[in-house]
C-alpha positions in Angstrom: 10.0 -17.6 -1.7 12.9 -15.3 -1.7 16.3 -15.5 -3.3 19.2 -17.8 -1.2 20.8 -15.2 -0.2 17.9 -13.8 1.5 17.2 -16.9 3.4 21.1 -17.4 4.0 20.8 -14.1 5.7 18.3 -15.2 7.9 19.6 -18.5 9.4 22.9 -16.5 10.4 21.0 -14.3 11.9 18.4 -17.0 13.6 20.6 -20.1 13.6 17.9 -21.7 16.0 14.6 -20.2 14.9 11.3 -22.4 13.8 8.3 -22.2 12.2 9.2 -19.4 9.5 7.0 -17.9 7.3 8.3 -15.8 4.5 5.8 -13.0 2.5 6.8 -10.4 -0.1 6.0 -6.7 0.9 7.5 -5.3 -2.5 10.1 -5.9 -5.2 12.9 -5.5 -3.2 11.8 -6.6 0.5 10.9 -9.8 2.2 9.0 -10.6 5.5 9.8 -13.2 7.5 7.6 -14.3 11.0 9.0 -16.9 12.5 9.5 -18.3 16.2 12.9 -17.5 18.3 13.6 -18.4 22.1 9.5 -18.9 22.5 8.8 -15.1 21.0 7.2 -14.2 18.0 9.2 -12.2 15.7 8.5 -10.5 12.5 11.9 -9.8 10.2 12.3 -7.3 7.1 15.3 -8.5 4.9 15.8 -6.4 1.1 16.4 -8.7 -1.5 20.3 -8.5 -1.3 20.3 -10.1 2.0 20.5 -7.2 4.2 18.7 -7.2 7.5 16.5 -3.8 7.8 14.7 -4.8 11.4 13.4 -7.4 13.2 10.3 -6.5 15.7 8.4 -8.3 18.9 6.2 -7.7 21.3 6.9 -7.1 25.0 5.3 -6.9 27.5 4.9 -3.9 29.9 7.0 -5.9 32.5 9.5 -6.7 30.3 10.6 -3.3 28.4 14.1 -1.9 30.3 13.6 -0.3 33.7 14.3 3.4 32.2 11.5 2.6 29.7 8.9 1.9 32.0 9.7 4.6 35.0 9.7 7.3 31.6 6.3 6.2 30.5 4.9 6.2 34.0 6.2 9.2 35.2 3.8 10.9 32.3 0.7 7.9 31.6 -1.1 5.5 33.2 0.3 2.3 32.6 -3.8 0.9 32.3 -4.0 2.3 28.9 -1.1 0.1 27.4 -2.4 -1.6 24.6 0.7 -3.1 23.0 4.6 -2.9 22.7 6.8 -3.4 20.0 10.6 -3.7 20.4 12.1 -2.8 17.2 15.9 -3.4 16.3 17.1 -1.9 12.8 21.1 -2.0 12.4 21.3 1.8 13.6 18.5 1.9 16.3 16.4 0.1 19.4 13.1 1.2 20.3 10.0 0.7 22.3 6.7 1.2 20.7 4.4 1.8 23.0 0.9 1.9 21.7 -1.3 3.6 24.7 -5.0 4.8 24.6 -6.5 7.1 27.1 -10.0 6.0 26.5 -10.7 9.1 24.0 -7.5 9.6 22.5 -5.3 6.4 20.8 -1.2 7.1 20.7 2.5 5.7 19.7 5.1 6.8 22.0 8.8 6.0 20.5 11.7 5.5 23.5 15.3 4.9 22.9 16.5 2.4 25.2 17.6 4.9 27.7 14.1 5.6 28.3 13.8 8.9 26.6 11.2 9.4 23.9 12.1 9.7 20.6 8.8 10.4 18.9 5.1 10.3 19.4 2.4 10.0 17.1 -1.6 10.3 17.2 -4.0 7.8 16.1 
C-alpha cells in the first residue's frame, strides 16, 4: 500500500470516490483505479504525494465538440476503438485510438481540437 501521504493526496483530490485499488508501477510511483461520478478512472501519484495524471475513457459522443468535428473532418469515426482523456497538472488530452482496418493509430488532441501528436501501431 503506499505511504499516507500518497493516499492523503488522493482523497483531496477524490473526496467522494469508491472502490480504489492501489498497485506499485516503480519505486517512486503508485497507481490507483478507482470509481468517481460512475467512471472508471486510473490515477498516477509519485511517492511524495504529487498527482502526475489521472486517465478515463470517453466515449466518442462525449469528447468536446472541437475534438470530434477535428477527427472527422480527416477519419472515419467507424474505426474508433477507444478514447482516453488524460489530465496531467500541465496538459488535457484526447487519445484517440483509431484503426483503419490495415493500419492501427493514436491521434493526441488538445482540448481545442487540434492534434498534438500521432503515433503508429
Amino acid at each position: 500500500m503506499p505511504n499516507l501521504v500518497v493516499k492523503r493526496t488522493f482523497k483531496s483530490k477524490y473526496p467522494k470516490a469508491t472502490f480504489s485499488q492501489w498497485k506499485q508501477i516503480d519505486v517512486f510511483k503508485w497507481q490507483v483505479n478507482f470509481t468517481f461520478k460512475e467512471n472508471q478512472y486510473s490515477a498516477l501519484f509519485d511517492s511524495e504525494g504529487n498527482w502526475l495524471e489521472t486517465v478515463t475513457m470517453v466515449p466518442f459522443a462525449l469528447t468536446p465538440k472541437q475534438v470530434r468535428e477535428s477527427f472527422e473532418g480527416k477519419y472515419d469515426a467507424t474505426g474508433v476503438q477507444q478514447i482516453h482523456h488524460v489530465q496531467t497538472p500541465t496538459t488535457n488530452i484526447y487519445e484517440i485510438q483509431w484503426s483503419s482496418g490495415v493500419f492501427k493509430w493514436k491521434f493526441l488532441y488538445d482540448i481545442s481540437g487540434k492534434i498534438v501528436g500521432k503515433l503508429s501501431g
